[in-house]
DSSP file (Angstrom, degrees, kcal/mol; ACC not computed):
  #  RESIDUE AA STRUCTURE BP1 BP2  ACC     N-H-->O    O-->H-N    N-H-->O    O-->H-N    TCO  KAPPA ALPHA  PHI   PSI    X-CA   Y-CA   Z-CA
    1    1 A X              0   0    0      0, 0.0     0, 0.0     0, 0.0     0, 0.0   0.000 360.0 360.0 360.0 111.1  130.5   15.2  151.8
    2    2 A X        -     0   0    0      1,-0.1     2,-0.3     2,-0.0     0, 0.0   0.051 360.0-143.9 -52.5 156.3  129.6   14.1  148.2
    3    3 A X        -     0   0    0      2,-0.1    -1,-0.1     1,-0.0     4,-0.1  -0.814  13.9-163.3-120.7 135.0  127.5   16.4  146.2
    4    4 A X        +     0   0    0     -2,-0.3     3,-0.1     2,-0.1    -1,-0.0   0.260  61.9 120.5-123.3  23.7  124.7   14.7  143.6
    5    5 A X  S    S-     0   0    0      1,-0.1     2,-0.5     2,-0.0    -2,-0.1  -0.150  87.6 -86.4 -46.8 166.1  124.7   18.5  142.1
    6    6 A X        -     0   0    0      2,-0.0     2,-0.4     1,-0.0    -1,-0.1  -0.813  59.3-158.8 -94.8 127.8  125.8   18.5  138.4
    7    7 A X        +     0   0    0     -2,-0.5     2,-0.2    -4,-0.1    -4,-0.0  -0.773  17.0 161.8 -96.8  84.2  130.1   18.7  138.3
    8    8 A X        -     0   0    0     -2,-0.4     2,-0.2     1,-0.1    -2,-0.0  -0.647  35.4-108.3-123.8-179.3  132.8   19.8  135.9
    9    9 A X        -     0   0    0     -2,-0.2     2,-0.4     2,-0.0    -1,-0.1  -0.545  22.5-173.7 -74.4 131.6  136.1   20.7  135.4
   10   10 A X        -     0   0    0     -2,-0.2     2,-1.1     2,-0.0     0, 0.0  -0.983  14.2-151.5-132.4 148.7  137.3   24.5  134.5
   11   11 A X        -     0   0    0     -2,-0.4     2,-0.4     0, 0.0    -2,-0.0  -0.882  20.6-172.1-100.3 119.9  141.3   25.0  133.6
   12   12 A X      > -     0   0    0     -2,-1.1     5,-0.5     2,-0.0    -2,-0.0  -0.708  23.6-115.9-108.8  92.8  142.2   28.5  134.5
   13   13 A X  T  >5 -     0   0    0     -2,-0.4     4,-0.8     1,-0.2     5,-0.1   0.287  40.7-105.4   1.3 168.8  145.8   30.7  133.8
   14   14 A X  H  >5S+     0   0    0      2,-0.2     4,-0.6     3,-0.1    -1,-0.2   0.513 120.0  61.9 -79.3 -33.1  147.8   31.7  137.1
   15   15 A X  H  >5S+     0   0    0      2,-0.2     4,-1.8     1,-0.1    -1,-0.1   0.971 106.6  36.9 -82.5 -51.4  146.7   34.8  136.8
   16   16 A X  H  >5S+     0   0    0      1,-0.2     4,-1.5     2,-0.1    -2,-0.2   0.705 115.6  55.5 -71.5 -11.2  142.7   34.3  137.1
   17   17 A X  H  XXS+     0   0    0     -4,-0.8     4,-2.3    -5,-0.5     5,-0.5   0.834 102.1  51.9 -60.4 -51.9  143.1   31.9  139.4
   18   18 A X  H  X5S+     0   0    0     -4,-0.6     4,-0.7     1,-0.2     5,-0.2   0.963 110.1  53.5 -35.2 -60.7  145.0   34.1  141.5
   19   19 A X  H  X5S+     0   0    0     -4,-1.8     4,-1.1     2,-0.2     3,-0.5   0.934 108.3  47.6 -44.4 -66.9  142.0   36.5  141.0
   20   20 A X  H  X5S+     0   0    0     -4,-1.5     4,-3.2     1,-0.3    -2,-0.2   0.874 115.3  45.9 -49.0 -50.1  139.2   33.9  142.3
   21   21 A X  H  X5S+     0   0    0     -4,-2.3     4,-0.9     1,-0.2    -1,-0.3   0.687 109.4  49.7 -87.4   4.7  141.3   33.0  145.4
   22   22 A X  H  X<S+     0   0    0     -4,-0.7     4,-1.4    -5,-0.5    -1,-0.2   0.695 119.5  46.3 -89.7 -17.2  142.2   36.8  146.4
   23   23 A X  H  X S+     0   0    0     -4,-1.1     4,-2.1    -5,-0.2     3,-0.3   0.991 112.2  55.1 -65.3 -61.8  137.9   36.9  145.8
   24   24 A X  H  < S+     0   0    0     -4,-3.2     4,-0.4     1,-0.3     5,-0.3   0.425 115.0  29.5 -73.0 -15.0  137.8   34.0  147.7
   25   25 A X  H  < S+     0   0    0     -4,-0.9    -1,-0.3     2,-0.2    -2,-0.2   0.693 108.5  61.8-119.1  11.5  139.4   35.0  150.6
   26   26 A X  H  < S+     0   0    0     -4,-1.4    -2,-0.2    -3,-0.3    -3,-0.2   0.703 113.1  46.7 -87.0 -11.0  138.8   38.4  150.9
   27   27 A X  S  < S-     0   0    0     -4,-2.1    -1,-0.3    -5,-0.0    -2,-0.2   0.512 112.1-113.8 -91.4  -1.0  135.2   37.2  151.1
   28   28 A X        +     0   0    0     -4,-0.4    32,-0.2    -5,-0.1    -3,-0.1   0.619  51.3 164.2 102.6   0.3  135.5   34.8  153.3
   29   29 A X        -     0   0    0     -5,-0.3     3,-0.1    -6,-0.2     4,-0.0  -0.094  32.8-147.5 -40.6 173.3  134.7   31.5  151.3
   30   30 A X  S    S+     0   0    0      1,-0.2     2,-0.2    32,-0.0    -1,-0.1   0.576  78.5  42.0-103.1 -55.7  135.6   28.3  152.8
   31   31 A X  S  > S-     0   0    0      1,-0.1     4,-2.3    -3,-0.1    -1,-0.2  -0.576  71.5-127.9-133.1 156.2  136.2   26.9  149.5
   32   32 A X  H  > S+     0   0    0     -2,-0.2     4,-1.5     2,-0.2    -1,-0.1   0.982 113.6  47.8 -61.4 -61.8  137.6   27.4  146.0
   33   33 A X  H >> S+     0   0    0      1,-0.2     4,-0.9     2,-0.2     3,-0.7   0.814 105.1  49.1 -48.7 -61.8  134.4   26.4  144.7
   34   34 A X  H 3> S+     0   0    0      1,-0.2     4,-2.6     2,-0.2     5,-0.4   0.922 116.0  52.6 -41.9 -53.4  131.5   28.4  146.7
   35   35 A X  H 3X S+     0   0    0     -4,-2.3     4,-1.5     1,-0.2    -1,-0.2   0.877 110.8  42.1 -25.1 -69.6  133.9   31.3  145.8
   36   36 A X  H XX S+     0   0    0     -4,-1.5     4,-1.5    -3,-0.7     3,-0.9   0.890 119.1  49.4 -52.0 -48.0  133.9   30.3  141.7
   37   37 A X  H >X S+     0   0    0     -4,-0.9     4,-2.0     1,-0.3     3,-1.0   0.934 109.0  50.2 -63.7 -54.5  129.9   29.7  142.1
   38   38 A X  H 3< S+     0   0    0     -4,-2.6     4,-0.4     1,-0.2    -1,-0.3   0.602 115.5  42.6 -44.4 -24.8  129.6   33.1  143.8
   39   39 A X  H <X S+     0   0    0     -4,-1.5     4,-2.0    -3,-0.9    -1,-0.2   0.851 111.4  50.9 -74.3 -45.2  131.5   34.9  140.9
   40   40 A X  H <X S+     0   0    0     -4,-1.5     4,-3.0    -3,-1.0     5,-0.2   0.911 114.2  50.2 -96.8 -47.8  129.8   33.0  138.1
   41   41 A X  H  X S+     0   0    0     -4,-2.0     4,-1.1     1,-0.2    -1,-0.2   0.897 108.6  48.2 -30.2 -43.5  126.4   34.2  140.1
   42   42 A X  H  > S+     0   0    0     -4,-0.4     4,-1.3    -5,-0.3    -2,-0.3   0.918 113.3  52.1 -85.0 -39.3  127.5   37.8  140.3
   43   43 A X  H  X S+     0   0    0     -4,-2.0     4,-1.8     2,-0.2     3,-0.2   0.966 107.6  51.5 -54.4 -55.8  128.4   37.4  136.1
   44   44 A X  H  X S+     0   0    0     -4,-3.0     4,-2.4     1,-0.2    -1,-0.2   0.644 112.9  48.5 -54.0 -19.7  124.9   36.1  135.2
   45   45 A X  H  <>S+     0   0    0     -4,-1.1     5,-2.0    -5,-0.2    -1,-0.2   0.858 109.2  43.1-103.3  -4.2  123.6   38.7  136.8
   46   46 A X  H  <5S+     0   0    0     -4,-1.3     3,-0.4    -3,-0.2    -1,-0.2   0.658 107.8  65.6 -93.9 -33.1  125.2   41.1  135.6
   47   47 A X  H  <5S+     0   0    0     -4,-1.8    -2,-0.2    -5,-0.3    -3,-0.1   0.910 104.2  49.1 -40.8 -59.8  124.8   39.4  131.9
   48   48 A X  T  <5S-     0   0    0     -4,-2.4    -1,-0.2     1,-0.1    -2,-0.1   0.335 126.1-103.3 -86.9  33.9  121.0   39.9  132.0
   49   49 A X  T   5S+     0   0    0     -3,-0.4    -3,-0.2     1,-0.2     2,-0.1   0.825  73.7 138.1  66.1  22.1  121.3   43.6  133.0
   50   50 A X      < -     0   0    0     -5,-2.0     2,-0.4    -6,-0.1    -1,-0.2  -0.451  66.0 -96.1 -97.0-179.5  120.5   43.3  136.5
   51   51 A X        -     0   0    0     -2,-0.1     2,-0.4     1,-0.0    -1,-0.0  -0.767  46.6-113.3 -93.2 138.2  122.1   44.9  139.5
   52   52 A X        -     0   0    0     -2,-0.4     2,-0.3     1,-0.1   -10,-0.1  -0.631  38.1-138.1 -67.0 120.4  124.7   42.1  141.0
   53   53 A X        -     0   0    0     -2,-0.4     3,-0.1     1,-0.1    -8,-0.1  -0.630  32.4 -89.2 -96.4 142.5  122.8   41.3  144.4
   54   54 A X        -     0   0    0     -2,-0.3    -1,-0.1     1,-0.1     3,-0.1  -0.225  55.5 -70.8 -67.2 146.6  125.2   41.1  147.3
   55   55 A X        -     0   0    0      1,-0.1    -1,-0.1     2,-0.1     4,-0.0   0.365  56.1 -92.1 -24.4 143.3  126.9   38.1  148.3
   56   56 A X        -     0   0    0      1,-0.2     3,-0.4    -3,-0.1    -1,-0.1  -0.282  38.0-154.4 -59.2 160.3  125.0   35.3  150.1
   57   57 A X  S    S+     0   0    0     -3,-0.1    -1,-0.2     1,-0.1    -2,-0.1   0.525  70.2  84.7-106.4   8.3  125.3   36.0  153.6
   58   58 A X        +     0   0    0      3,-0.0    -1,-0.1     2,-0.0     3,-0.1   0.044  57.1 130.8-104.7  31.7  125.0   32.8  155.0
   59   59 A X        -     0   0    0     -3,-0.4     2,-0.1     1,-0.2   -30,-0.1  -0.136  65.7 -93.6 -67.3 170.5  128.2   31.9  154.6
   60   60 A X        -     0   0    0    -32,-0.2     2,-0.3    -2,-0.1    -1,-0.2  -0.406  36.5-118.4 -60.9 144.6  130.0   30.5  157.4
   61   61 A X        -     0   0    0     -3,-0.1     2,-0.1    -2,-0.1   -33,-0.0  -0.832  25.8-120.5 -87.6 165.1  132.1   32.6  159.7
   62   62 A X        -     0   0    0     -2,-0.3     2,-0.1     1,-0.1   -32,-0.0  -0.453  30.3-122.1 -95.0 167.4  135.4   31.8  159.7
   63   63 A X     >  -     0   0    0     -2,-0.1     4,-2.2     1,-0.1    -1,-0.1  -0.211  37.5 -94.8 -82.1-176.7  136.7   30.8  163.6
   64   64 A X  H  > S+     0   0    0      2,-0.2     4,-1.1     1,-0.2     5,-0.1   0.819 123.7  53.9 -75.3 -31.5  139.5   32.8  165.2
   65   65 A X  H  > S+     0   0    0      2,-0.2     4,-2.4     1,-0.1    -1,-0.2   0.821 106.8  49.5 -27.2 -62.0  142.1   30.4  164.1
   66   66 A X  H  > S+     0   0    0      1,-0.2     4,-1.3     2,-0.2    -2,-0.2   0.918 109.0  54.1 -63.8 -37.7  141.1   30.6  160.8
   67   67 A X  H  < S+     0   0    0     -4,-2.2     4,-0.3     2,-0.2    -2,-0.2   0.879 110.9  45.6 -23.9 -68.2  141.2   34.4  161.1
   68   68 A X  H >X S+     0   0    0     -4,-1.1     4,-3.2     1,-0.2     3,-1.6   0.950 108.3  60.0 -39.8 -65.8  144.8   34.4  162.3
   69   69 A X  H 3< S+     0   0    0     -4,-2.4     4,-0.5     1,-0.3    -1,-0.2   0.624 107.9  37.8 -31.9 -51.2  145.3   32.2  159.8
   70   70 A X  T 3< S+     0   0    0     -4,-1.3    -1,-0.3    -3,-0.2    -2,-0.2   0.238 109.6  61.3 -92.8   1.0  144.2   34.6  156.8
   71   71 A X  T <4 S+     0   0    0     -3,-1.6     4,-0.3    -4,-0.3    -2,-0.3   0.770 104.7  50.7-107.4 -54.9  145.6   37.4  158.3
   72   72 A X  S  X S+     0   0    0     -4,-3.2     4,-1.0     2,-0.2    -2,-0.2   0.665 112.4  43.6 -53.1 -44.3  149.0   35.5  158.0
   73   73 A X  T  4 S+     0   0    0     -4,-0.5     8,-0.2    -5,-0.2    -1,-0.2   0.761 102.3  63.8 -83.9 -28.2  148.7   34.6  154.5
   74   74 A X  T  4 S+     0   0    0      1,-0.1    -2,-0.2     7,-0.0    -1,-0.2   0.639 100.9  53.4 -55.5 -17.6  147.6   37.8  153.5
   75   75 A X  T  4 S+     0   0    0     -4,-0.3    -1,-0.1    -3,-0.1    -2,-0.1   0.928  87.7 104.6 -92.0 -62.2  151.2   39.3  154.7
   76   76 A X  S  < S-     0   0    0     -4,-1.0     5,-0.1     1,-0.1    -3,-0.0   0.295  78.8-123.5 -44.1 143.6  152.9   36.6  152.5
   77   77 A X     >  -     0   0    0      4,-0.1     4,-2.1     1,-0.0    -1,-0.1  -0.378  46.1 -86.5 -79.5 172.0  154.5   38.2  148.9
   78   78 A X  H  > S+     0   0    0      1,-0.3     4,-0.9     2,-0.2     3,-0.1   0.917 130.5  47.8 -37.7 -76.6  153.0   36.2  145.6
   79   79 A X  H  > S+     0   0    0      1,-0.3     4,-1.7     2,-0.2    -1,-0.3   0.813 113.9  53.9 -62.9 -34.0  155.4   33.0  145.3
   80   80 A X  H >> S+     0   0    0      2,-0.2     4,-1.9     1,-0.2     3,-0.7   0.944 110.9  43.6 -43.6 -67.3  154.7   32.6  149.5
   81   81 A X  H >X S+     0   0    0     -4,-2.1     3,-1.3     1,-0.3     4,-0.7   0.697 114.2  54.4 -41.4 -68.7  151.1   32.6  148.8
   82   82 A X  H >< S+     0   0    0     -4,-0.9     3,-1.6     1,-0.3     4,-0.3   0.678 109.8  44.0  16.3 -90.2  152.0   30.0  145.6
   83   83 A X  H XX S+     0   0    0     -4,-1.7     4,-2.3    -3,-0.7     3,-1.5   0.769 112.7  50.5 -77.1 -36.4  153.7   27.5  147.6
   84   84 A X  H <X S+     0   0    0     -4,-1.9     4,-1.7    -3,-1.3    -1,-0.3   0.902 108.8  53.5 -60.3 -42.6  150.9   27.5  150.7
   85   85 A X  H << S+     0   0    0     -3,-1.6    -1,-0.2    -4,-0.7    -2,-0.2   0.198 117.1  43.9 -87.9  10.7  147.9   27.0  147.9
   86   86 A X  H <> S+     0   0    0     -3,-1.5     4,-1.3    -4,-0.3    -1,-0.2   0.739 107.3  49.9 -88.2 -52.9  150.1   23.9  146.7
   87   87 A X  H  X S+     0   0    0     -4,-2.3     4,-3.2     2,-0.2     5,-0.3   0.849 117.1  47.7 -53.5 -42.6  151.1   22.4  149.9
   88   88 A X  H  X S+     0   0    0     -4,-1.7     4,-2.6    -5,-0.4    -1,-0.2   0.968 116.6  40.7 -70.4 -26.4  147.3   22.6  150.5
   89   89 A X  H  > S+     0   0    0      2,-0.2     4,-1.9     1,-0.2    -1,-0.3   0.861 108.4  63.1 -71.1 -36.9  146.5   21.2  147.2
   90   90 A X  H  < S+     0   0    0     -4,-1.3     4,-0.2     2,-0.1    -2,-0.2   0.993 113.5  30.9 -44.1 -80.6  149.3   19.1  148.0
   91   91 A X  H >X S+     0   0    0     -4,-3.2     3,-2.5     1,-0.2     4,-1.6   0.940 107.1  68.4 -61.0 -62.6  147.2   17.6  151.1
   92   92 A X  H 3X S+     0   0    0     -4,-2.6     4,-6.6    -5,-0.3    -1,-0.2   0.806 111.2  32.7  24.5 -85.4  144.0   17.9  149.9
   93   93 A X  H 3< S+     0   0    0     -4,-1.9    -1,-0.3     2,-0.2    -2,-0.2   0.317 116.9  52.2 -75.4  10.3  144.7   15.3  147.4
   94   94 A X  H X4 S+     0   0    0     -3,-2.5     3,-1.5    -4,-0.2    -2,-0.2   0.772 116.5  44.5-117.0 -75.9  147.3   13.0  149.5
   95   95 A X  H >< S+     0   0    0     -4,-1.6     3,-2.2     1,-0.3    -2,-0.2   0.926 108.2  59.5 -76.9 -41.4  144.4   12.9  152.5
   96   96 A X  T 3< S+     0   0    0     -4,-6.6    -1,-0.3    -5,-0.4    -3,-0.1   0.394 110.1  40.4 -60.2  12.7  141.6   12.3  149.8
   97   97 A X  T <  S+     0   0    0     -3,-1.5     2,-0.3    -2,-0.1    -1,-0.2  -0.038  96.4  97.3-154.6  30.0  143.4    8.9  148.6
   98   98 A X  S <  S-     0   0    0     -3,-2.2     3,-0.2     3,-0.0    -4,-0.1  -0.963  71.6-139.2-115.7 101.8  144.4    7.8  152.2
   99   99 A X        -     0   0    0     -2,-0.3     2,-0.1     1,-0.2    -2,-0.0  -0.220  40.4 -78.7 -49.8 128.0  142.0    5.4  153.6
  100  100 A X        -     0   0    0      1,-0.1    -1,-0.2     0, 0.0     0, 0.0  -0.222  44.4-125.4 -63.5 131.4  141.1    6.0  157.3
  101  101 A X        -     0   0    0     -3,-0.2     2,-0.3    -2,-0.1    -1,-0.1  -0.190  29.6-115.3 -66.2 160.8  143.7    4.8  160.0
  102  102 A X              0   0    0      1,-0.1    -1,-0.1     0, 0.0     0, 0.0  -0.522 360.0 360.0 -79.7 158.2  142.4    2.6  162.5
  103  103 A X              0   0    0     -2,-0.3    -1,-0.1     0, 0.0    -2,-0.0   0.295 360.0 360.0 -95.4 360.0  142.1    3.4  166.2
């Protein structure tokens, strides 16, 4: 679903990326982004001297599938994890520049 929110680009090392998605799924994100928003929240607030207020809660929960799912990748050693958050990137970006098949 297109966003008309303001949008950029950030490059990140292997290592803080690494950081963001172990955030991101030990909380329970759906997405890379909400994760990065939620972090960059939890920075600011912490910037002006406030107490970092807990995560929204109104995130989604994830289904039992997805569960399974995260439970499964969590097992995996580093380079597993690697090659899964590639392949996905992989598809991602393969289904996002495939025009929808007919029926």
């Amino acid at each position: 679903m297109p966003t008309q929110k303001p949008q950029y680009t950030i490059i990140l090392d292997d290592e803080l990326l690494k950081k963001v998605d172990d955030f991101q799924f030990n909380n329970r994100y759906r997405s890379r982004s909400s994760a990065t928003v939620e972090l960059i929240k939890i920075a600011m607030q912490t910037l002006e001297g406030k107490e970092p207020e807990e995560p929204q809660k109104n995130k989604p929960a994830l289904s039992e599938q997805e569960e399974n799912l995260l439970a499964l990748y969590r097992q995996l050693d580093e380079k597993r994890q690697e090659e899964v958050m590639e392949f996905a990137d992989f598809k991602r970006a393969k289904n996002k520049n495939t025009p929808p098949q007919e029926i």
